[in-house]
C-alpha positions as CSV (number, residue, x, y, z in Angstrom):
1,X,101.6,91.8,124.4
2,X,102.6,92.2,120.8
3,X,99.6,91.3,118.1
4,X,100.3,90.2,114.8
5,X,100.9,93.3,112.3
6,X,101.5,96.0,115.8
7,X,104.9,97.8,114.6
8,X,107.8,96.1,116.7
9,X,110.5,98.5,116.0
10,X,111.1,100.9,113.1
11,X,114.1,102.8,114.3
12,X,116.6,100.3,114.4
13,X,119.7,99.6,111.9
14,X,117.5,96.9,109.6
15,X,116.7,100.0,108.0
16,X,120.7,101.2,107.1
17,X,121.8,98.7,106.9
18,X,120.0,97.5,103.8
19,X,119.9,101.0,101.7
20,X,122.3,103.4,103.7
21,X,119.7,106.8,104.0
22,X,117.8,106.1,100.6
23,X,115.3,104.6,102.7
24,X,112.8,104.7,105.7
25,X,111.5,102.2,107.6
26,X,107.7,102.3,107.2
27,X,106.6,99.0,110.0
28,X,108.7,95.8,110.7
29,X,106.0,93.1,112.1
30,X,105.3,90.1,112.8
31,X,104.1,88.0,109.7
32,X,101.1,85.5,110.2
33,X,101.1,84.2,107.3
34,X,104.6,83.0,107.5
35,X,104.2,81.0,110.0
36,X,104.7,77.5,110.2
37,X,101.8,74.7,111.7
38,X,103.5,72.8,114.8
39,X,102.5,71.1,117.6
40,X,105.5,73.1,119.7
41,X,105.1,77.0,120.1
42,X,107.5,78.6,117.5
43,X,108.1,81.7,115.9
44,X,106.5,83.5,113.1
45,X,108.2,85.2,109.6
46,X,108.9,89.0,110.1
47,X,107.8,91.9,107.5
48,X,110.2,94.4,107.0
49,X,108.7,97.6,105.4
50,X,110.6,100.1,103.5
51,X,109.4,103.9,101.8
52,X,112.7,104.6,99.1
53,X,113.4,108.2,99.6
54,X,115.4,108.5,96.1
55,X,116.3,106.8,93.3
56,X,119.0,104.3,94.0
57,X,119.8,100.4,93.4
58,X,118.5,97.9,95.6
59,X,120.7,94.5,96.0
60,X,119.5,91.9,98.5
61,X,121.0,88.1,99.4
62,X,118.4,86.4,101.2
63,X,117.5,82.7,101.4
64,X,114.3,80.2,102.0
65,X,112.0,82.2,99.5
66,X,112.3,79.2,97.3
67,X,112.7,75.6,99.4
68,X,110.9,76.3,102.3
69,X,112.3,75.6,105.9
70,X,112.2,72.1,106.6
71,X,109.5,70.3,109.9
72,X,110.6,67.7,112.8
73,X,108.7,65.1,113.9
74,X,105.8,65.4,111.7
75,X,106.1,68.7,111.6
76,X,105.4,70.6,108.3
77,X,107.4,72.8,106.3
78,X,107.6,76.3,107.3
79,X,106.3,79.0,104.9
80,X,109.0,80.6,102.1
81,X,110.4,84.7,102.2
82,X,109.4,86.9,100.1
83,X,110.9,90.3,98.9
84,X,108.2,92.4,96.8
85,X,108.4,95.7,95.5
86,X,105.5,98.1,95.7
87,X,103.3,94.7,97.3
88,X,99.5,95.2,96.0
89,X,99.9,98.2,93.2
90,X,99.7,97.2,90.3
91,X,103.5,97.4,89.5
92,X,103.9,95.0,91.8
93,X,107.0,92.8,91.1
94,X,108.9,89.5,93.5
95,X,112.5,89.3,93.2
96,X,114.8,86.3,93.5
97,X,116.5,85.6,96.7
98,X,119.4,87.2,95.1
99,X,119.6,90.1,93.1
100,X,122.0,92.7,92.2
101,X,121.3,96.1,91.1
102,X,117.5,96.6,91.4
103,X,116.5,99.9,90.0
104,X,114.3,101.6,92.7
105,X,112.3,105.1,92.4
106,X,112.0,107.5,94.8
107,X,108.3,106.7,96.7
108,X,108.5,102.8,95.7
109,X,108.1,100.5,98.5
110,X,110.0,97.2,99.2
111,X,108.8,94.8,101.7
112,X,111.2,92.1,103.1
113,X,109.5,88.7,104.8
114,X,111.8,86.8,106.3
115,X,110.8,83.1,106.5
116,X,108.8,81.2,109.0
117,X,110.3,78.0,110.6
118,X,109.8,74.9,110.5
119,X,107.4,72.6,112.6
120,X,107.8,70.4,115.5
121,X,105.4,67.8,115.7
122,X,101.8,67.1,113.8
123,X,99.8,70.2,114.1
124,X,96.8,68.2,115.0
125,X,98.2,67.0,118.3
126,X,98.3,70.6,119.4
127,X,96.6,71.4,122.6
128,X,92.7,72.9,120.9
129,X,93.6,75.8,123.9
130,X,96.8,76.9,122.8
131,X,95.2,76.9,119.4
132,X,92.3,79.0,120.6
133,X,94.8,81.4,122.3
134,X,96.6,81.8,119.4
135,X,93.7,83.0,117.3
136,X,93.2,85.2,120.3
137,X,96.7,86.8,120.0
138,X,96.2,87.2,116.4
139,X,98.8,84.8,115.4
140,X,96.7,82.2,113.6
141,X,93.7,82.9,111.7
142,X,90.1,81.0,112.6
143,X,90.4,79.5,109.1
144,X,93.8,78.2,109.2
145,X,92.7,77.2,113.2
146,X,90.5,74.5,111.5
147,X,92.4,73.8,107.8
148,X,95.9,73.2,109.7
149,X,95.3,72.1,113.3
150,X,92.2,70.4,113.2
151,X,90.4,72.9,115.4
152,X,86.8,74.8,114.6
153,X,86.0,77.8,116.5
154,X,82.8,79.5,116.9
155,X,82.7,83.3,118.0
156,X,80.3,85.0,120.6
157,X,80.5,88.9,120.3
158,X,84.3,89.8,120.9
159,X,85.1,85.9,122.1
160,X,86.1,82.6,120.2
161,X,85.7,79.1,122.3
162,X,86.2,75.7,120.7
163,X,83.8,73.6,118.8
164,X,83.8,70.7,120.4
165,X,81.7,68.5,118.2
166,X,83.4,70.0,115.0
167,X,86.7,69.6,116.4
168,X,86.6,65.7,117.2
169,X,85.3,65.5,113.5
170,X,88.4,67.3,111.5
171,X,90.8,65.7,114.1
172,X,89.3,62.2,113.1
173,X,89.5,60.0,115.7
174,X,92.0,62.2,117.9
175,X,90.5,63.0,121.3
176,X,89.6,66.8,122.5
């Protein structure tokens, strides 16, 4: 099975089609912290990675890195895109969803995350195991186990298992 972050493909046309051969595809992945807090199992955002090989000029149209994906039933928003170039140096700039005629320089990176979706259903009504095996695959983090759906984890060498007690106490009066 596929972790969160594991390269899922870097040889396909994402690559081309974006920047023609200026460009290599450094990881596409899956994007945890795109993803949106349901009760229903949905999808996560995608990172798209890319090394510029040369100078050339970037243009990208894109949508939902402003107004973020909207939730059902009680579901919340999902989480907004992102296009950065060079992402953590110190030149690091966001563009708009749509810009024309970016500049880029040969060794700059540009990393594409495509948005997460919205929810289905309150996040706190999710099953404390499916929330548990999601930390477990990687696709939620412990923290965001308790802050969005209501469920504390405590691990034991390599293994999480629920906190009951905790649990019945950030869910309120919802049941375990």
């Amino acid at each position: 099975m596929t972790q969160c972050g594991d390269v899922v493909d870097c040889c396909g046309a994402q690559a081309s089609d974006l920047v023609g051969r200026e460009a290599r595809c450094r990881r596409v992945a899956l994007a945890p912290h795109l993803q949106h807090v349901i009760q229903q199992c949905g999808g996560l955002g995608i990172r798209r990675e890319y090394l510029n090989l040369a100078d050339a000029r970037f243009s990208i149209r894109s949508s939902k890195h402003v107004i973020a994906p909207l939730g059902a039933a009680d579901g919340e928003p999902g989480r907004t895109g992102d296009l950065t170039i060079n992402p953590g140096a110190p030149e690091e700039k966001h563009l708009p969803t749509r810009y024309a005629d970016y500049p880029l320089k040969a060794g700059d990176v540009f990393c594409l995350d495509s948005p997460g979706g919205g929810g289905l259903g309150d996040p706190k009504r999710r099953d404390p195991a499916k929330v548990l095996a999601d930390v477990a695959e990687g696709y939620v983090s412990p923290e965001r186990a308790a802050s969005d759906y209501g469920v504390a984890l405590v691990r034991k060498g390599h293994e999480w298992s629920i906190d009951e007690a905790t649990t019945k106490k950030l869910r309120g009066k919802e049941s375990v």
